[in-house]
Backbone as a printed PyTorch tensor [residue, N CA C, xyz], in Angstrom:
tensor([[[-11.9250, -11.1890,   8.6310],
         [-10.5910, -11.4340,   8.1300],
         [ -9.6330, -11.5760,   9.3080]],

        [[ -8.6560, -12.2020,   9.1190],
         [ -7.5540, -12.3580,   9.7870],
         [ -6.1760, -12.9460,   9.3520]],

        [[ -5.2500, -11.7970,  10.0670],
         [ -3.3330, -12.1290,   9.4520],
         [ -3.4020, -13.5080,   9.5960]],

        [[ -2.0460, -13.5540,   9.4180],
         [ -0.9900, -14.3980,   9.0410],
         [ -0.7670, -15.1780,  10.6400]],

        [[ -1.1310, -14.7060,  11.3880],
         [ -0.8490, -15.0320,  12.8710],
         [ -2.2570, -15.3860,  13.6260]],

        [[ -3.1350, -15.4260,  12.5000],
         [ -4.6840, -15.1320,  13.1980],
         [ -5.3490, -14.7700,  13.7230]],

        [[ -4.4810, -13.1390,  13.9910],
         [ -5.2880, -12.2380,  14.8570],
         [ -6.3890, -11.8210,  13.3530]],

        [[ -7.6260, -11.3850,  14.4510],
         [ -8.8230, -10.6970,  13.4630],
         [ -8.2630,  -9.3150,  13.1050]],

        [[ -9.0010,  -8.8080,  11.8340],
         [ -8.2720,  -7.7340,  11.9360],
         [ -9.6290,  -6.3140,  12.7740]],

        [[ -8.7700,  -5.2200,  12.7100],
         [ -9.5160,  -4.6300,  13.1080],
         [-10.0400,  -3.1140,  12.1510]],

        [[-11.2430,  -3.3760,  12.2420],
         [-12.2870,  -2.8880,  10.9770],
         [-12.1240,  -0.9930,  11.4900]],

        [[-11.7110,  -0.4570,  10.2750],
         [-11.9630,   0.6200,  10.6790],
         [-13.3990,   1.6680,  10.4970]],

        [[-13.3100,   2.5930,  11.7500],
         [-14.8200,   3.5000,  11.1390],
         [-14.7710,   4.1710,   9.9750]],

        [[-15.7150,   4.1930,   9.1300],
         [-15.4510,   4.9000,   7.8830],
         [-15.2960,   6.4490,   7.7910]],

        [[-16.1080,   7.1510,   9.3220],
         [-15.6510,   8.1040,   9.2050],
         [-14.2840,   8.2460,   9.9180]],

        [[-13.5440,   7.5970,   9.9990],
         [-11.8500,   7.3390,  10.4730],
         [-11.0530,   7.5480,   9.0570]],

        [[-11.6180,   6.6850,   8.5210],
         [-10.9560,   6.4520,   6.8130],
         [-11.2390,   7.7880,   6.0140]],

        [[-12.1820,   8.3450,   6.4110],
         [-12.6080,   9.6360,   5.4460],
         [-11.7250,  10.3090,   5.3590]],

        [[-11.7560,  11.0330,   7.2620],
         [-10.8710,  11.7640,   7.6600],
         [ -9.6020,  11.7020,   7.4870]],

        [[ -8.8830,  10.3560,   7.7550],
         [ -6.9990,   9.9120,   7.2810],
         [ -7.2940,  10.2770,   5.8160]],

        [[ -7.8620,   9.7780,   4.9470],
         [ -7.8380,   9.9960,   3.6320],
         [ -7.5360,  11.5580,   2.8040]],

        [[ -8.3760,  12.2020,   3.3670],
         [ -8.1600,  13.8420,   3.5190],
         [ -7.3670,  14.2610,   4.1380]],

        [[ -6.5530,  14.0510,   5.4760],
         [ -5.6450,  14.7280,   5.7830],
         [ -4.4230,  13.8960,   4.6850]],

        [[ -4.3820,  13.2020,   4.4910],
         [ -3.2060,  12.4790,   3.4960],
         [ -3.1310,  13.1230,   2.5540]],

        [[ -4.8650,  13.1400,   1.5270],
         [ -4.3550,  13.6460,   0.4530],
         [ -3.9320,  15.2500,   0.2860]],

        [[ -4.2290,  16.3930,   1.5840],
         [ -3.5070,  17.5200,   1.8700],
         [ -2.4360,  17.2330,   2.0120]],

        [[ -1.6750,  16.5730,   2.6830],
         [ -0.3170,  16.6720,   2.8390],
         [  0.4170,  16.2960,   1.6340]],

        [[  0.0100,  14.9840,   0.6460],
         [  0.8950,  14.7260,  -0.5350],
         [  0.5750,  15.7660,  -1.0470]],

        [[ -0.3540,  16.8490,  -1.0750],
         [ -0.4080,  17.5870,  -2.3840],
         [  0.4000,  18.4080,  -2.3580]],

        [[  0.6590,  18.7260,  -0.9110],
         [  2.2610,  19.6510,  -0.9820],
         [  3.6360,  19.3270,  -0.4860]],

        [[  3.8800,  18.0830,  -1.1630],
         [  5.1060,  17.6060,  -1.4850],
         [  5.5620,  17.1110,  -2.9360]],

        [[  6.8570,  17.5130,  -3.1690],
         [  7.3570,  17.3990,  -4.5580],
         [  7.7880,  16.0850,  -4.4890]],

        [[  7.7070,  15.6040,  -5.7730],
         [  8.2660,  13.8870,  -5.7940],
         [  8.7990,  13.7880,  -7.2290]],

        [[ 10.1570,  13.8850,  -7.1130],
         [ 10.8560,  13.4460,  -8.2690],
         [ 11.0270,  11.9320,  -8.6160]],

        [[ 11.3760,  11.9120,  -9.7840],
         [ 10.9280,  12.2230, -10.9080],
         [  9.3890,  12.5750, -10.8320]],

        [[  8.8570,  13.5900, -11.7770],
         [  7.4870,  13.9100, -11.6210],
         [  6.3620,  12.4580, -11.5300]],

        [[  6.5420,  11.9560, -12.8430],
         [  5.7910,  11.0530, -13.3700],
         [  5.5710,   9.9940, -12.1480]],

        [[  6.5120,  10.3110, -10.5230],
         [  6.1800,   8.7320, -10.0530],
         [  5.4600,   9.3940,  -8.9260]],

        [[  5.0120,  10.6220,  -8.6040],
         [  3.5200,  10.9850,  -7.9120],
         [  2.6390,  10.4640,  -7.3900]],

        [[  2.3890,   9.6360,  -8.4230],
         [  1.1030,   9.1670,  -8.7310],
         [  1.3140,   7.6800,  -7.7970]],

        [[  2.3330,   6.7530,  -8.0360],
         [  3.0780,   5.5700,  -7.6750],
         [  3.2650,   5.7800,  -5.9660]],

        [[  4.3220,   7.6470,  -5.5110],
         [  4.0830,   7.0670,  -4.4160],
         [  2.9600,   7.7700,  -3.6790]],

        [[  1.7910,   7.9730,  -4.3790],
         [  0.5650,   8.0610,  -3.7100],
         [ -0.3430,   6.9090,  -3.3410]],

        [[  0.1920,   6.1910,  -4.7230],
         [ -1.1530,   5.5200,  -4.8120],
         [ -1.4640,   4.0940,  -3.4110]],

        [[ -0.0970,   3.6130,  -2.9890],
         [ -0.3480,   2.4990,  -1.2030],
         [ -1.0120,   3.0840,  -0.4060]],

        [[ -0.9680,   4.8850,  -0.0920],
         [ -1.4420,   5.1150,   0.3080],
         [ -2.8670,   5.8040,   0.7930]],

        [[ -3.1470,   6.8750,  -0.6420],
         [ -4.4830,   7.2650,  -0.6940],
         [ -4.7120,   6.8600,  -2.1970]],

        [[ -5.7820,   6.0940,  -2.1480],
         [ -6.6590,   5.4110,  -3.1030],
         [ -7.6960,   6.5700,  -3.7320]],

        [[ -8.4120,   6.5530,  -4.5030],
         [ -8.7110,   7.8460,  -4.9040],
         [-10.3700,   6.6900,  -4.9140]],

        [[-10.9080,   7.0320,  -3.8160],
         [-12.4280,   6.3800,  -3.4840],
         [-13.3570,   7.4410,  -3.9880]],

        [[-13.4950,   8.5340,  -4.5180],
         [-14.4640,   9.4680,  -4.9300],
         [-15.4990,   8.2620,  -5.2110]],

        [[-16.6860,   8.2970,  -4.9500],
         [-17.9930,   7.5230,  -5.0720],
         [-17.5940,   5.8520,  -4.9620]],

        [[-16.7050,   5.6590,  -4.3960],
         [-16.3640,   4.0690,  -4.2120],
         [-16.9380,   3.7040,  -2.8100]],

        [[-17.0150,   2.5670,  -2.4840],
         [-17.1720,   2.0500,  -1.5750],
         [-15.8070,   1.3040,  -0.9860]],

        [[-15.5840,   1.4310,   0.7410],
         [-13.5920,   0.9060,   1.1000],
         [-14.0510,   0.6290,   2.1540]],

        [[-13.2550,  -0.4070,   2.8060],
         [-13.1100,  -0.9640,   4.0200],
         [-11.9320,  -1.0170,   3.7960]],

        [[-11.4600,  -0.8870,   5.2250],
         [ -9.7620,  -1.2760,   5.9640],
         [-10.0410,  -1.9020,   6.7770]],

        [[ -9.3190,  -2.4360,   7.1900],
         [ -8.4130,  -3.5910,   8.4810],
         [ -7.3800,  -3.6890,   8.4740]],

        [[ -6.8270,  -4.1100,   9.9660],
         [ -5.1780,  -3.4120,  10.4370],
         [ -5.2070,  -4.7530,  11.5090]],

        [[ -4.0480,  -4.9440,  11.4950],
         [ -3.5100,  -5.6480,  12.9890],
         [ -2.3600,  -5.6610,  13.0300]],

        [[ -1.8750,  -5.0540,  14.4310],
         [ -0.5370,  -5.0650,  15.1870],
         [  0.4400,  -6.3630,  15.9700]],

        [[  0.9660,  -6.0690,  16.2810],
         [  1.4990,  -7.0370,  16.9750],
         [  2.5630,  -6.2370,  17.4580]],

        [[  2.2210,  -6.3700,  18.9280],
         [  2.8410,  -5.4460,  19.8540],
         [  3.9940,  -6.1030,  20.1600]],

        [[  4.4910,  -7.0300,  19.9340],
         [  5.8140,  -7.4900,  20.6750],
         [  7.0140,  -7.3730,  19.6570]],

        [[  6.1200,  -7.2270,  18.3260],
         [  6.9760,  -6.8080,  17.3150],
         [  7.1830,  -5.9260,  16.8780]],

        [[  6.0250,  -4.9700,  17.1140],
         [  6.0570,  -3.6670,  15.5760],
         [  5.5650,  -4.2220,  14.6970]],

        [[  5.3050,  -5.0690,  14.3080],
         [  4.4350,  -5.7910,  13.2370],
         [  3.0580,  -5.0230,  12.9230]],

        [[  2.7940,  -4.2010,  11.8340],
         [  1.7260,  -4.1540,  11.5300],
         [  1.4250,  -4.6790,   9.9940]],

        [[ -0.0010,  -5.1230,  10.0270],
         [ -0.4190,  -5.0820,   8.5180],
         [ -1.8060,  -4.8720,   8.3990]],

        [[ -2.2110,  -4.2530,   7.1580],
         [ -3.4180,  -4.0110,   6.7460],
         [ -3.7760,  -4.1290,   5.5440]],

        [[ -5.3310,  -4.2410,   5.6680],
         [ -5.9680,  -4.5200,   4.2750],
         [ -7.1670,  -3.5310,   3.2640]],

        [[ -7.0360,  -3.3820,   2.4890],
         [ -7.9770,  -2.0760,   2.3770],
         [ -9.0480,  -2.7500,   1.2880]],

        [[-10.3730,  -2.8320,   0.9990],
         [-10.8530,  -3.1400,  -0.5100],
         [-11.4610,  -2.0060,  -0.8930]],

        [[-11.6150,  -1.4840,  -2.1350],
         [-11.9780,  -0.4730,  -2.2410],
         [-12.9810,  -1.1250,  -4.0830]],

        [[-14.3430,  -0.9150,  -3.9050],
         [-15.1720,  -1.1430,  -5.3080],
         [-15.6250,   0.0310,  -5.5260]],

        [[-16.3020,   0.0600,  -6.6010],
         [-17.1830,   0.9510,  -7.0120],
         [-16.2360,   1.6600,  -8.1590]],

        [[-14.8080,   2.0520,  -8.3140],
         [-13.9330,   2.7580,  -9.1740],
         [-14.3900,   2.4430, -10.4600]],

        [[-14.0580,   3.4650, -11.8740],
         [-14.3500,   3.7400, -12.7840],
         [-13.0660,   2.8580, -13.5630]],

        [[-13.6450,   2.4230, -14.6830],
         [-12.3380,   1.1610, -15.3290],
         [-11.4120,   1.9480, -15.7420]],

        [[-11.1140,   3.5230, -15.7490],
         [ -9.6740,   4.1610, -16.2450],
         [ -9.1590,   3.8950, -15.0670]],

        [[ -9.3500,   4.0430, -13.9120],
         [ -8.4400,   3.6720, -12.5830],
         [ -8.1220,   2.5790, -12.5040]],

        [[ -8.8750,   1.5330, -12.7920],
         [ -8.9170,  -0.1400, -12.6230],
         [ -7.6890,  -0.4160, -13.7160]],

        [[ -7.4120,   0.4670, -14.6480],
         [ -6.6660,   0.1370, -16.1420],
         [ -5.2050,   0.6980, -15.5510]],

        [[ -5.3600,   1.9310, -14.7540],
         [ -4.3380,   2.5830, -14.4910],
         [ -3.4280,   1.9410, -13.2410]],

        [[ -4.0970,   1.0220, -12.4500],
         [ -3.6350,   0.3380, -11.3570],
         [ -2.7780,  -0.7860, -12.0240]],

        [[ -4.0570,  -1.6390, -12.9280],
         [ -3.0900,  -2.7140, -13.7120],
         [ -1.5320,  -2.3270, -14.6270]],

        [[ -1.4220,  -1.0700, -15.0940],
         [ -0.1760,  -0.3330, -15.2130],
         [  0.8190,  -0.0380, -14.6920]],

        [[  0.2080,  -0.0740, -13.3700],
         [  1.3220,   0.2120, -12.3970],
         [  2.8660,  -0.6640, -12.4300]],

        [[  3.3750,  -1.5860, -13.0040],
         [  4.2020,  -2.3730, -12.9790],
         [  4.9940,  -1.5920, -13.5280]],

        [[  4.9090,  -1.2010, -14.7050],
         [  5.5740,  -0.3260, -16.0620],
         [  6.2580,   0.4120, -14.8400]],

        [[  5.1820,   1.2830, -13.5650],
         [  6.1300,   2.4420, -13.4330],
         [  7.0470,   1.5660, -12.0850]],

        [[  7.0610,   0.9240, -11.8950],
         [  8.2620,   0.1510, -10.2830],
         [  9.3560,   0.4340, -10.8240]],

        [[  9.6360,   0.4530, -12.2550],
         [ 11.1900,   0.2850, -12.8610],
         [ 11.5950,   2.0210, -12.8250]],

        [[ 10.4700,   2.6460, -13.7460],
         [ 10.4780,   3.8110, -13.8410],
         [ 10.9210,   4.6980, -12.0810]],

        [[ 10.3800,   4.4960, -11.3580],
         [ 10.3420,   4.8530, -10.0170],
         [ 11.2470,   4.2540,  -9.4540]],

        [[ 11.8080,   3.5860,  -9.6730],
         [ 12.5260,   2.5910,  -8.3400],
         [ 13.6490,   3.9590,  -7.2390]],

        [[ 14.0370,   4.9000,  -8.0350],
         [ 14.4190,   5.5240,  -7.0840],
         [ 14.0110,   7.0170,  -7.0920]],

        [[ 13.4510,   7.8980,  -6.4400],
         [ 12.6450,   8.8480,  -5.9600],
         [ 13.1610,   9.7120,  -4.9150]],

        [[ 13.0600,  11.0410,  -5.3190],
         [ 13.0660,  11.8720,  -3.6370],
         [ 11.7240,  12.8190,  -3.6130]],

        [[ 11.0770,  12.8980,  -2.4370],
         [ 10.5710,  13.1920,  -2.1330],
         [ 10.7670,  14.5900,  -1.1590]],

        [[  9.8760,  15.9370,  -1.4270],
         [ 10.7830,  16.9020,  -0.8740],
         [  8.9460,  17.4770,  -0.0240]],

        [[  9.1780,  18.2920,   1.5000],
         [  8.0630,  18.5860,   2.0670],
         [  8.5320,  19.7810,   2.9790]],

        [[  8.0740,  20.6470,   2.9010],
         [  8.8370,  21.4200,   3.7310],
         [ 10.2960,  21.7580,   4.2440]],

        [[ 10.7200,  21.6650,   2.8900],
         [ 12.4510,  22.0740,   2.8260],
         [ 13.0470,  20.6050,   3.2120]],

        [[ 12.4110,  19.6810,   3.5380],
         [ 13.1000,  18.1180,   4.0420],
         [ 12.7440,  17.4950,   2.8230]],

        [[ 13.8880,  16.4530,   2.2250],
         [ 13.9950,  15.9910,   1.3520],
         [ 14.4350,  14.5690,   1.7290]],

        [[ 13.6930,  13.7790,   1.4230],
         [ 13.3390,  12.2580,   1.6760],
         [ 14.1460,  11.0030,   0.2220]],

        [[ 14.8180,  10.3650,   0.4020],
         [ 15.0900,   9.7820,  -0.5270],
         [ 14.2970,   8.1160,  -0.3180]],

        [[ 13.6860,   7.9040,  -1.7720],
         [ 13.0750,   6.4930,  -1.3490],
         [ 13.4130,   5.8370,  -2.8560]],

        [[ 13.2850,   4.8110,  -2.3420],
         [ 13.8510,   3.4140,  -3.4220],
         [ 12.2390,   2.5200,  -3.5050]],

        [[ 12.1960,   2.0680,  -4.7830],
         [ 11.0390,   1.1630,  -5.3150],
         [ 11.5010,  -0.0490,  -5.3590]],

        [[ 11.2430,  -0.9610,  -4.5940],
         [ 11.5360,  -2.4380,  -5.4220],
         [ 10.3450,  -3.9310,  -5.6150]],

        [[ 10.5110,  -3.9300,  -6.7800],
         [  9.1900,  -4.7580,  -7.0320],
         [  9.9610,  -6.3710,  -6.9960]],

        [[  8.9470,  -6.5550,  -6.3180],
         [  8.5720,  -8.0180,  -5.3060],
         [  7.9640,  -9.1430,  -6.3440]],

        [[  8.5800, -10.6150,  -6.1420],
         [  8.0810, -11.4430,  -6.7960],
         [  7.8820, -12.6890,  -5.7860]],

        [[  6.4180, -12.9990,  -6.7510],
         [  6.1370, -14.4570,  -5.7880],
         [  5.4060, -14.4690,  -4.4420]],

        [[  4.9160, -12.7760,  -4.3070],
         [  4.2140, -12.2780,  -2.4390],
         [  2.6020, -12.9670,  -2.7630]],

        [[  2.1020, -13.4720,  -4.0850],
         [  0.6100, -13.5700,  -4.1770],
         [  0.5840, -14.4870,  -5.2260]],

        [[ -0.3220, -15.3990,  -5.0830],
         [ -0.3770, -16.0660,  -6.3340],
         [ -1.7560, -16.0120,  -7.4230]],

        [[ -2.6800, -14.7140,  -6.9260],
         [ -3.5050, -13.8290,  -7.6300],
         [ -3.1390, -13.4220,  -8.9100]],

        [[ -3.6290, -13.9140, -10.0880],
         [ -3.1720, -13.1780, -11.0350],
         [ -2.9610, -11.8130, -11.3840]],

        [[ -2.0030, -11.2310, -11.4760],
         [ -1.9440,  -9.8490, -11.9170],
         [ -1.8200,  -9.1710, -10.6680]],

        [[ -1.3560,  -9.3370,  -9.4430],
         [ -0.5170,  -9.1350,  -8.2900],
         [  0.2910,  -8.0340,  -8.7400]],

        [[  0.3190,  -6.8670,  -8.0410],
         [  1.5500,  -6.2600,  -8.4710],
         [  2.3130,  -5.7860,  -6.8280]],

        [[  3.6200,  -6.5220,  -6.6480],
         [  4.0670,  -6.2200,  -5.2370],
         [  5.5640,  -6.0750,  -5.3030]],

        [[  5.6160,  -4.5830,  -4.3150],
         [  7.2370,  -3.7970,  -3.9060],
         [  7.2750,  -3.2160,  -2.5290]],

        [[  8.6750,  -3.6500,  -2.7860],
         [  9.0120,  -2.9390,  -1.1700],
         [  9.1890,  -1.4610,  -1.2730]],

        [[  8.8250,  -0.1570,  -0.2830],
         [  8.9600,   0.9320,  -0.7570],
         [  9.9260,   1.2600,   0.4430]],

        [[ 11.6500,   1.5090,   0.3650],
         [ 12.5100,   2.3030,   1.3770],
         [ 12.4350,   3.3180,   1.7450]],

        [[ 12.7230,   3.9910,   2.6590],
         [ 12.0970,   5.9280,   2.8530],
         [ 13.4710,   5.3380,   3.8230]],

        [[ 14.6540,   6.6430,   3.5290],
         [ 15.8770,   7.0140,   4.2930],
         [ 15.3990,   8.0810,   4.6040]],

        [[ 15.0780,   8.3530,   6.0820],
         [ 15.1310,   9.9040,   6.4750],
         [ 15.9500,  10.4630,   6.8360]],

        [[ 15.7930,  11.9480,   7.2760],
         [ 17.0040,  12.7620,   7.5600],
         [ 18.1450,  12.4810,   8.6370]],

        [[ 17.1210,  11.5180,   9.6450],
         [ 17.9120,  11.5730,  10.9440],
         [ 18.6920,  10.1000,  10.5450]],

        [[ 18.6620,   9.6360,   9.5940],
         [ 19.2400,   8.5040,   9.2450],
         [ 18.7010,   7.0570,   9.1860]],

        [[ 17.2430,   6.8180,   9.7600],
         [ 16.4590,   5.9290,   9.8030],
         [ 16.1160,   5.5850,   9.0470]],

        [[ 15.8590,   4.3970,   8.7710],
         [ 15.4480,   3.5200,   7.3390],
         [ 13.9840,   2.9870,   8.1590]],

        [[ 13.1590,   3.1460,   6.4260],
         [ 11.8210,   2.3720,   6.8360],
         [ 11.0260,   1.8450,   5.9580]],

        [[ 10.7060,   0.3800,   6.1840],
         [ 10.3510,   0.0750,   4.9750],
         [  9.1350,  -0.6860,   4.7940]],

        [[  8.4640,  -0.9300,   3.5730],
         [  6.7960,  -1.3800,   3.8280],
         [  6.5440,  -1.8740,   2.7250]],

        [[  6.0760,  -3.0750,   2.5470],
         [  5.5870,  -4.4210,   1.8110],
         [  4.0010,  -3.8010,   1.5450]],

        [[  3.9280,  -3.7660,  -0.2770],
         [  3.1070,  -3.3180,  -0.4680],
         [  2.7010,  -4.1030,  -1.7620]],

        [[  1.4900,  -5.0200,  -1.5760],
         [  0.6280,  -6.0790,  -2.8010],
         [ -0.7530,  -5.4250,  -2.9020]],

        [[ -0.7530,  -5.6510,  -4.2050],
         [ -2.0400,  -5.0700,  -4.6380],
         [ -2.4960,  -5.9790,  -6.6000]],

        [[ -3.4600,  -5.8580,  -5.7090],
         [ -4.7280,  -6.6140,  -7.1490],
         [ -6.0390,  -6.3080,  -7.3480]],

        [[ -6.2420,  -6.3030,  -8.5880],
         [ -7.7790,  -6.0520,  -8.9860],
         [ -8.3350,  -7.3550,  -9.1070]],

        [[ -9.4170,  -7.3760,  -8.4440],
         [-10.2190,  -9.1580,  -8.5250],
         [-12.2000,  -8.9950,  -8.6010]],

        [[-12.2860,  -9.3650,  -9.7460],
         [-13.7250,  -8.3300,  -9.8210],
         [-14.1760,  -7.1360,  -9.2620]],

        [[-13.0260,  -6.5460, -10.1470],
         [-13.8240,  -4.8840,  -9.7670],
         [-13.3450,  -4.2450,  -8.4170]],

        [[-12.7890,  -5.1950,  -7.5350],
         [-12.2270,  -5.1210,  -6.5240],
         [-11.0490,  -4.9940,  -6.1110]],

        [[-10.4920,  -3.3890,  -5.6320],
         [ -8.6870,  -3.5070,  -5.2520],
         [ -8.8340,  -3.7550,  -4.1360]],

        [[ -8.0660,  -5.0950,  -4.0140],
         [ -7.5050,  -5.1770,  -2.9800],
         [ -5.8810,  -4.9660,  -2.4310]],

        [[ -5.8690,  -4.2000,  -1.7830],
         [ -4.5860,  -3.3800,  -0.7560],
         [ -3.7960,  -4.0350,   0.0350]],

        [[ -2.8800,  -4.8890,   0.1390],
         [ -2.0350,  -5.4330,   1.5810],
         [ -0.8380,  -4.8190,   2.0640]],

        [[ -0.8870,  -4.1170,   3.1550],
         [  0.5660,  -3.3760,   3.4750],
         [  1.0870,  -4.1200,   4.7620]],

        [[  2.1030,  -4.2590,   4.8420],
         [  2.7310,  -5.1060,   5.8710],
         [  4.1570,  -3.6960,   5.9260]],

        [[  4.2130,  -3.6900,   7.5700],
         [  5.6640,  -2.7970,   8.1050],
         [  6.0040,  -3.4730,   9.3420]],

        [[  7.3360,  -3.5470,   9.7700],
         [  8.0940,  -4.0110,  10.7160],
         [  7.9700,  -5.2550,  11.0210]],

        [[  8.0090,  -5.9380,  11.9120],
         [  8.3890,  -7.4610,  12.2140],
         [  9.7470,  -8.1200,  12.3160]],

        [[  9.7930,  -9.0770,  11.9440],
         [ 11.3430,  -9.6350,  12.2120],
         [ 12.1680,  -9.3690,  10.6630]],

        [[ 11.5100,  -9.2480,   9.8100],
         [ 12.4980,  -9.4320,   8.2120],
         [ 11.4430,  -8.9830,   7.6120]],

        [[ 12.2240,  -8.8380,   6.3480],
         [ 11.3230,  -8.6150,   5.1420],
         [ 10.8150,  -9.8270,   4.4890]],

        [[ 10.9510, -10.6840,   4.8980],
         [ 10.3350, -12.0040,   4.4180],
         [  9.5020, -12.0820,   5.2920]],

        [[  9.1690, -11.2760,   6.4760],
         [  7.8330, -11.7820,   7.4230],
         [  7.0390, -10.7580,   7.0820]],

        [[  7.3170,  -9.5640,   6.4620],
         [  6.1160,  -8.7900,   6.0050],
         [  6.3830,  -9.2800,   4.3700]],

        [[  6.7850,  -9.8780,   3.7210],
         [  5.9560, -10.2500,   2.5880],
         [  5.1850, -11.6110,   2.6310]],

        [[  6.0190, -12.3050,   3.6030],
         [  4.8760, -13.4120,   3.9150],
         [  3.3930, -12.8580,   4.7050]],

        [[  3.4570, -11.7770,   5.1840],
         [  2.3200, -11.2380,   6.1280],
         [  1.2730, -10.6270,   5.1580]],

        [[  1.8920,  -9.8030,   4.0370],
         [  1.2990,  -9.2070,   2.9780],
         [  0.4460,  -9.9960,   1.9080]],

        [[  1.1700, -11.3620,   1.7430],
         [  0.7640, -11.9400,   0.9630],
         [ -0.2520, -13.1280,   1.1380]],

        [[ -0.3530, -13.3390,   2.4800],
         [ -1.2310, -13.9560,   2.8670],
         [ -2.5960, -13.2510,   3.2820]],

        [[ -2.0240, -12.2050,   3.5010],
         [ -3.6560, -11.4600,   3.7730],
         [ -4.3180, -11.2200,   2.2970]],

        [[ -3.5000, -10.3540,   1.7380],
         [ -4.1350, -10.7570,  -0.0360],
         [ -4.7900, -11.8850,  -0.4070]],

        [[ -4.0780, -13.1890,  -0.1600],
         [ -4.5390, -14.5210,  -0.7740],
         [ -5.7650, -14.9270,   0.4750]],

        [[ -6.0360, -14.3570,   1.3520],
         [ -7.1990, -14.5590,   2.4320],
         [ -8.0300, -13.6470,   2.0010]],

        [[ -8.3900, -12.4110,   1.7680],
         [ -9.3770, -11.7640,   1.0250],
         [ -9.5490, -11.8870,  -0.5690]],

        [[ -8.7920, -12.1480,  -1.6500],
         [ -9.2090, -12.7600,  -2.4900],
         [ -9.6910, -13.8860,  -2.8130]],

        [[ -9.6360, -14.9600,  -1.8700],
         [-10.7780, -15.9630,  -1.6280],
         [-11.9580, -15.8980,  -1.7460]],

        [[-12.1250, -14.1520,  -1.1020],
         [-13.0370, -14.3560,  -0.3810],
         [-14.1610, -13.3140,  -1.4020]],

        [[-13.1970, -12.6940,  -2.0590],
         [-13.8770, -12.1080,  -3.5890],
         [-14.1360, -12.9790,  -4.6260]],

        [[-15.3650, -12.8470,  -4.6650],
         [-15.8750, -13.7560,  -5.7310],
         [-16.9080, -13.1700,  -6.6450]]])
């Protein structure tokens, strides 16, 4: 595989992915995320719930920018997850605005769902804001689709605009769903 810029991406070790995966899902588990119900929403870009699945990632930077993006596929999931992903739209509205609380620091983040980043049917793509304490804004282009059995993941952060990580996002999507068949 390769971005939007044609760098290859770069494949991660799986025991890399294990390990991030587990320290992630320790840390969300002890943070509060209001409204309750969107938990789940801002877990899910980031830890995928692979119990007996099979996942690959790929990442590429771009050092002159800050530009990163990555791709994750993850098979093998049970069709209540596959059902519960395709749901996910319902909650962007529900969620669109969120705080997030971790150790007495309280994070405010905004949901906004994205149109037009994939032309995959049943695409579901938002930008997710995180205002932190020290006043920094940060934000990350996040497409996702089921394509036989297959989620595929595109996260795009930094670059020149938000039109270069949804163009970055959405082309890596539409380059690995090609490639699912």
């Amino acid at each position: 595989m390769r971005d939007a810029a044609d760098r290859r991406l770069t494949v991660l070790p799986s025991a890399d992915i294990a390990t991030t995966l587990e320290q992630t899902k320790a840390m969300l588990s002890s943070i509060d995320v209001k409204p309750a119900e969107c938990k789940e929403l801002a877990a899910s870009s980031t830890v995928p719930s692979v119990d007996g699945a099979a996942m690959a990632v790929g990442m590429s930077t771009d050092a002159a920018t800050g530009a990163v993006t990555a791709l994750s596929l993850v098979s093998g999931l049970d069709q209540s997850f596959l059902a519960r992903l395709k749901g996910q739209q319902d909650q962007l509205a529900t969620c669109s605005s969120m705080t997030m609380t971790a150790s007495g620091m309280e994070v405010a983040v905004t949901v906004t769902a994205l149109q037009g980043v994939s032309s995959r049917p049943g695409t579901i793509a938002y930008r997710t804001d995180t205002a932190l304490p020290d006043g920094q804004k940060q934000s990350t282009v996040t497409a996702q689709v089921v394509q036989q059995g297959v989620v595929l993941t595109s996260v795009a952060s930094g670059g020149a605009s938000e039109a270069d990580a949804v163009q970055r996002a959405g082309a890596l999507l539409e380059s690995a769903g090609a490639l699912v068949k």
